[in-house]
N, C-alpha and C positions, 0 to 999 in steps of 0.2 A: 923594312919595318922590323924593329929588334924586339923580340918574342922573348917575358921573363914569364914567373908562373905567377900563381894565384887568383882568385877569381876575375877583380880589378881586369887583369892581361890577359884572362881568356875570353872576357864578355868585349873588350876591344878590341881583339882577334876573330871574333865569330863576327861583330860587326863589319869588320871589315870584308868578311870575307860572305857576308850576307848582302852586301852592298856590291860588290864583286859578281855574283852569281844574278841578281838582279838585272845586271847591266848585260847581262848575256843572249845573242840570242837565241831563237828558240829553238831553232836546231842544233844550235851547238852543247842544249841543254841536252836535246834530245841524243846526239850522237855521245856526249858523256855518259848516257843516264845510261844505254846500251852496252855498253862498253861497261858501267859496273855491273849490271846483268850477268856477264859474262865473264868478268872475272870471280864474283863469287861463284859462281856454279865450276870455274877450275878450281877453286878452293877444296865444293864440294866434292867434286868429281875424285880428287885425292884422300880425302877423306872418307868415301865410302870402298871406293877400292881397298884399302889398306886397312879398313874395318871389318871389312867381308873378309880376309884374307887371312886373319889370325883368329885359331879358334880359342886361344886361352882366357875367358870370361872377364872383361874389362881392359886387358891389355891391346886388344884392337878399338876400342871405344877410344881410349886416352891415347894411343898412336893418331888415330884420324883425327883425335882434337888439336895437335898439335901442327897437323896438317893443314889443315884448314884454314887457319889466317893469311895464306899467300895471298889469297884473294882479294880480304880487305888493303893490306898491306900494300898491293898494286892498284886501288881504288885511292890510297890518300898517297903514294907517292908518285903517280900517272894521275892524278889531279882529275880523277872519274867524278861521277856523282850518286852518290849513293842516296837512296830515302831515307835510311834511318840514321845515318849522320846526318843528312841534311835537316830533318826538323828541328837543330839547334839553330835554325835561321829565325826561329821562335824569337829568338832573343830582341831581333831589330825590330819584330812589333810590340814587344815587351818596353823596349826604348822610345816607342813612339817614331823611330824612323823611315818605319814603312807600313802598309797599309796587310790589315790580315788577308783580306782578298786577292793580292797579289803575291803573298807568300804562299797561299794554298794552292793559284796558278800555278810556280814554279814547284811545287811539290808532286802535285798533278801529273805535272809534266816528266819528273824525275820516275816516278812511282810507273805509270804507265811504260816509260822507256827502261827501268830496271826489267819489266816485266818483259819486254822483246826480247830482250837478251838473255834473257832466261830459257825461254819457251825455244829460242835459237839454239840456244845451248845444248838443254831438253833433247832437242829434232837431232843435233849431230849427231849425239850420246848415242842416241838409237841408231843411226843410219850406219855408221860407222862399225856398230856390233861392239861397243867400250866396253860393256859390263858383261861378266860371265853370268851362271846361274846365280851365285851366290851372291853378288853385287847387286844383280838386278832383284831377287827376293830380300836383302835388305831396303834395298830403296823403295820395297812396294809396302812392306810392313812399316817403313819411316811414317811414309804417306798415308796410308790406313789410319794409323796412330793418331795423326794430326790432324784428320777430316771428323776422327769420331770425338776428339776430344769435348767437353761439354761448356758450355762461355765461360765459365766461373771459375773455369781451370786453365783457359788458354787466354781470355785478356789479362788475367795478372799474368801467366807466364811471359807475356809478349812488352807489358810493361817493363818485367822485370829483365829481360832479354834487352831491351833498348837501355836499361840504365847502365847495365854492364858497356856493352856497346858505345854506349855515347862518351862513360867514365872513362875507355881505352883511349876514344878518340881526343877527348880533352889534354890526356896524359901525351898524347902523341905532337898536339898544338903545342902543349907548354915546352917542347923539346927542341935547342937548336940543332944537333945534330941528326941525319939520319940515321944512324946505325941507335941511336937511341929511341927514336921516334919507331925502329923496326922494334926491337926489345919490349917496349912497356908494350905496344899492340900486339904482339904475340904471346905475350901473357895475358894480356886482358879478352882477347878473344881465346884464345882455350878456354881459357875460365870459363865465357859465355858455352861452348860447344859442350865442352863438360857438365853443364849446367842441364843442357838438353833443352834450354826456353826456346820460345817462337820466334825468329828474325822473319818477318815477313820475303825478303829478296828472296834469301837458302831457300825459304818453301818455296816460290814460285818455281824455283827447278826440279824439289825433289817432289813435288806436285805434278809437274809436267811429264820427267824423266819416268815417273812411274805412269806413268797414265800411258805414255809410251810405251812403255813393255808392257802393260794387259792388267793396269790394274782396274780394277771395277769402280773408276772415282767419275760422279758425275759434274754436271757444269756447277752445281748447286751445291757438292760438296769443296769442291775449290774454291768458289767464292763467301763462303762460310769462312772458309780458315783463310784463306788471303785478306776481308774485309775485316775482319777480329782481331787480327795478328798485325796487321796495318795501324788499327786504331790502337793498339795497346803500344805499339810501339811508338807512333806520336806522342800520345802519352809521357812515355817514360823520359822519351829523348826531347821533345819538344818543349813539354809544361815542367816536368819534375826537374831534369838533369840541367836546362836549359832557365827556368825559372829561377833555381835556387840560386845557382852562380852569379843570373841579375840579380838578386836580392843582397846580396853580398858585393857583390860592386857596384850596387845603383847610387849611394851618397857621391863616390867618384865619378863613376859616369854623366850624373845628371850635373855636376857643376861644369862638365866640357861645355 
């Protein structure tokens, strides 16, 4: 299929690959969706080491942002499945080709298996002994941070995290090369890290990983910031990033 840009070429790219993802089945969503679990939390995992590591004020902040995209990066070219790309599958009930109920299924389905590989992740991180003091006191105050945040400050930030997010991944769709498609995603996701918003996946580790090492989070503070951060992130990726591009190619789309 020959991939050019524009919205027109990305809303018939996401169709197709919402159509695609559909046809899958459910294990195999489930063994994707694991597997991006765990490639963001290596993402993570290098980003907080090398953040904890440099004490010059901001320069270990902007090192571990740069860090940090491996992980998607191995999510969209090991063809993983991520939640907060994936709510651009918005699109195909947007086009009427598929049923919202069955794309919430498959989201479900993603969202929950991001989450095992996380918490997987999470389990090694500890068993293993990865994080020194200082790794693992950043990772508790990450989490601290994110549990106490108040809704009004963490569904837009989590909005605003998935627009960025989804805008890399569009930029990475519209790209025939890889070493290109590697480029605008590593900028677009620093941006995002640097930004500090909520990606629901990242918390589900730095949520876990600290909970692992003694942080004081209970079941009630995780599912606060994981349900908030989830929903603002459909949001941003799903209705906003994912809406707008249909509105801009729907007069071509709708004449297919």
């Amino acid at each position: 299929m020959v991939i050019h840009s524009g919205p027109k070429a990305l809303t018939e790219y996401v169709l197709y690959q919402s159509k695609h993802k559909a046809n899958k089945r459910n294990m195999i969503l489930i063994v994707q969706g694991f597997l991006a679990g765990l490639y963001i939390a290596i993402g993570a995992i290098g980003s907080l080491k090398l953040s904890a590591s440099i004490i010059t004020p901001g320069l270990g902040s902007f090192l571990g942002a740069l860090v940090f995209p491996v992980g998607i990066i191995a999510i969209i070219l090991m063809q993983a499945e991520l939640f907060t790309s994936d709510c651009m599958v918005m699109t195909a009930v947007f086009a009427g080709r598929t049923k919202i109920t069955k794309t919430f299924r498959i989201l479900c389905i993603i969202i929950l298996s991001n989450l095992l590989g996380a918490i997987f992740a999470a389990f090694l991180t500890n068993a293993s002994g990865l994080f020194d003091g200082a790794t693992a006191q950043l990772v508790i105050e990450k989490a601290m941070h994110k549990v106490h945040m108040p809704l009004g400050q963490l569904l837009p930030s989590a909005i605003l995290c998935n627009i960025i997010v989804c805008t890399g991944v569009c930029l990475a769709y519209s790209c025939k090369e890889e070493i290109t498609k590697i480029v605008v995603l590593w900028l677009a996701i620093t941006v995002f890290v640097i930004s500090g918003t909520e990606h629901v996946v990242a918390n589900m580790y730095y949520l876990f990983a600290a909970l692992f090492y003694g942080a004081e989070l209970t079941a009630a503070d995780i599912f606060y910031n994981l349900s908030v951060s989830g929903m603002g992130n459909f949001i941003g990726g799903g209705l906003i990033v994912s809406g707008i591009n249909y509105l801009l190619a729907y007069r071509d789309i709708e004449k297919q």
